[in-house]
N, C-alpha and C positions, 0 to 999 in steps of 0.2 A: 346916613346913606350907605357908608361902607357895613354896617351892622348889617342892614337889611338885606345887602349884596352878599357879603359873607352866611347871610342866615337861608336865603335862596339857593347858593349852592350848597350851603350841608344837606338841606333838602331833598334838590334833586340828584345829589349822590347817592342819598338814602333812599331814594326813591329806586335808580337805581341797581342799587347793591341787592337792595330786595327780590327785583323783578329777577335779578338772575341768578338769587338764590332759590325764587321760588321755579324757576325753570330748570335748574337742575335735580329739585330736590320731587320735583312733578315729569321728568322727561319722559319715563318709560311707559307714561300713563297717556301720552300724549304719539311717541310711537307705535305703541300696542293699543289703540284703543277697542281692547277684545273684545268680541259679543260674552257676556258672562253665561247666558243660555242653550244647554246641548242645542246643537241641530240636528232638522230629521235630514237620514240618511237619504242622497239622490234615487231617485227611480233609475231601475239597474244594476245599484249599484248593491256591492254586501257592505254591512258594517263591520270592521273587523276594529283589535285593539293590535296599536304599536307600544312592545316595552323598549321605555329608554334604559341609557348606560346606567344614569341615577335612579333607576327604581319608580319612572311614573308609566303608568298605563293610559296612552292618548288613545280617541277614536280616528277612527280615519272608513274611508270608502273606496271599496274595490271593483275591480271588473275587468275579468281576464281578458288576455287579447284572443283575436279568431288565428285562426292557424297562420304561421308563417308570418305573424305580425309583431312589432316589437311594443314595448309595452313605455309607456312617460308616466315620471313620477310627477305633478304638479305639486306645488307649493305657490297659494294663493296670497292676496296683497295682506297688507297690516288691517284691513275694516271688514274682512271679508269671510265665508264660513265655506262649510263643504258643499248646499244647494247653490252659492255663489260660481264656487269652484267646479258642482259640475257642466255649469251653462258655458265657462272658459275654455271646456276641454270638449265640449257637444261635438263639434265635426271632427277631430280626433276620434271619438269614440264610434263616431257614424262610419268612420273610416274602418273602424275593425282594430283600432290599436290597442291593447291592452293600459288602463288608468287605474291609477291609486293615486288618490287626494288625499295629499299628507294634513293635518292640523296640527297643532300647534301646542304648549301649554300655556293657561290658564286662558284659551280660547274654546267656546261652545263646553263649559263644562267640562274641560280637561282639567285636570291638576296643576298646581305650581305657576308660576310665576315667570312671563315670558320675556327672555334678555336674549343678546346676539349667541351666548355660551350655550344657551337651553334650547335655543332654534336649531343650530347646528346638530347639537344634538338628539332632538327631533326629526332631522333630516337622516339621520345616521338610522336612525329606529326603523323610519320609513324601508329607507334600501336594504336594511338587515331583513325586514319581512318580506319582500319583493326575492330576497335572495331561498330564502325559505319555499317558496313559490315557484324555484327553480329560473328566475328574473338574473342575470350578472350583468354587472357591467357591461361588456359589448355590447349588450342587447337592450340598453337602457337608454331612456331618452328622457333627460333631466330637464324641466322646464318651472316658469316662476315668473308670477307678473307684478309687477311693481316690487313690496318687500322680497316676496318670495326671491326675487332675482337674485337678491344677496346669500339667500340658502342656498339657490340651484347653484348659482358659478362656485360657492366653497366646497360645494360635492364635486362638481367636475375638475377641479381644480384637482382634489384628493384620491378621486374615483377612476379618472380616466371614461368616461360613456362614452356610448355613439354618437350621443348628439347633444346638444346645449341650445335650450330656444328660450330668450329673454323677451319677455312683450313688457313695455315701459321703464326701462331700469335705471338703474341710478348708479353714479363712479362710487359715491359711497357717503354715507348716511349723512356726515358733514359737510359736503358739499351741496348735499341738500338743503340742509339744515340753516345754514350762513346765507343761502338766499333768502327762506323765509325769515331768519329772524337777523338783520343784517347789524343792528345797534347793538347784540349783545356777543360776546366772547365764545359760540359755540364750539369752534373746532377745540378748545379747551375743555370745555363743560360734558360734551356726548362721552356716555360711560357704551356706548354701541356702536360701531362704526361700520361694518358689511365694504371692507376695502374692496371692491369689486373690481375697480382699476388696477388696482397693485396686483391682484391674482390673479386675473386673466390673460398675461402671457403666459402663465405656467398651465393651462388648458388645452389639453390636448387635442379635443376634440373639435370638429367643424361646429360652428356658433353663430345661431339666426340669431339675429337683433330686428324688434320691431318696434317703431314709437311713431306718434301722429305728435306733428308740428306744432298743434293746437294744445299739447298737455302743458295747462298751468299748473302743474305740480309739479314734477320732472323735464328740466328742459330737454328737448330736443337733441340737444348738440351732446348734452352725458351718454343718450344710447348710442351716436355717432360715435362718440369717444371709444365705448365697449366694445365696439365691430370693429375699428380700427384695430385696436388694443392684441386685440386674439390672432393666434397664430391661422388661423381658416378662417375669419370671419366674413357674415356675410349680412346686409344692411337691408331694410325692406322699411321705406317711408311712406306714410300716411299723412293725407291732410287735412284727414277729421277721426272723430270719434275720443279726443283727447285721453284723459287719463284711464278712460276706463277701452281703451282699446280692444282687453283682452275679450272681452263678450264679443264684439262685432263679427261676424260673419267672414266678411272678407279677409280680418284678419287671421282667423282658421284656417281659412282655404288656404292662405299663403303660409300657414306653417304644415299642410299636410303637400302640398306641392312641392315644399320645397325638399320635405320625408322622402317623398316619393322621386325626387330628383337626385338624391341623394341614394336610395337602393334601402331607403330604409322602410 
């Protein structure tokens, strides 16, 4: 009897040791699950290419703003592409604001291989071309829905913008993470972590936070956390349209009102 006890637990330790070695050795595939296929560029939009620090040439999608209007860099969720990304930014754009939908590497046929070091740096690509464009800071309005959240607050953190608008975001990757996989050691294991908590008081900027009650991916109470966290934050809840918030309509209209309430 002690054999068979003793042989069940070598087992299910093996079993195990396994599951979260193959979860670290599988995570960023599981983070990033990139579309592998370019996408076509939005209607409207021009296709331009962003070069990174490291030498890759991303695509990305532009569209100046109309006079006197300030322009939002987007950076879209971890499943999502540029036609995704233009339907997120649709009443911004109806608004007149100037967009460019940043992407990502090894997202829609970009080069290289996408980690939290490469994203950032992707986001850097983005705003170096917006700056080329005669786009600075002040006049920048850094936005990002679900992943993307963790790009926009490390630009604004660094950057100083006008404005910081988060629709679904999260304190930071492991906090996520530890909910869905709650049996295994992940705040150890994640080689990515998008501390968004921890950088957010050092944002300068005024900061929308938007999240619906009903996202079973991101709780609720993480984007409460965010808005709290910021030095100007401001909180705007929803009690439907769960994870995928940032398509909705109404939640548009409440980040161009709240633009507009703002003088932006």
């Amino acid at each position: 009897m002690r054999r068979l006890l003793l042989t069940a637990i070598v087992a299910i330790g093996g079993f195990y040791l396994a599951a979260v070695l193959l979860l670290f050795l599988t995570q960023r595939s599981i983070v990033y699950p990139a579309h592998p296929h370019p996408a076509p560029t939005p209607s409207g939009f021009e296709r331009v290419t962003l070069h990174t620090d490291d030498g890759l040439a991303l695509t990305a999608a532009w569209r100046p703003a109309a006079p006197g209007k300030r322009t939002v860099l987007f950076f879209h969720g971890n499943g999502d592409n540029l036609p995704g990304a233009a339907k997120a930014t649709q009443r911004l754009a109806d608004a007149g604001y100037g967009v460019l939908l940043a992407d990502y590497r090894g997202y829609s046929g970009n080069p290289g291989k996408p980690t939290e070091t490469g994203l950032i740096r992707d986001g850097e690509a983005a705003r170096a071309f917006l700056e080329t464009k005669g786009v600075t800071a002040p006049s920048l309005i850094l936005m990002g829905a679900s992943l993307g959240t963790g790009v926009a607050t490390r630009l604004a953190h660094d950057h100083a913008p006008a404005a910081l608008v988060l629709v679904s975001p999260f304190t930071s990757l492991p906090d996520v993470a530890a909910r869905m996989f709650r049996w295994l050691p992940v705040r150890m294991l994640l080689l990515d972590r998008f501390e968004s908590l921890t950088v957010m008081p050092g944002v300068a900027a005024p900061v929308l936070v938007l999240h619906a009650r009903d996202d079973r991916l991101i709780p609720f109470a993480q984007g409460e956390a965010l808005a709290k966290a910021a030095r100007d934050g401001h909180f705007v809840a929803f009690d439907r349209f769960g994870h995928q918030l940032q398509f909705a309509p109404e939640a548009q209209d409440a980040i161009v009102a709240w633009l507009k309430e703002r003088g932006f």
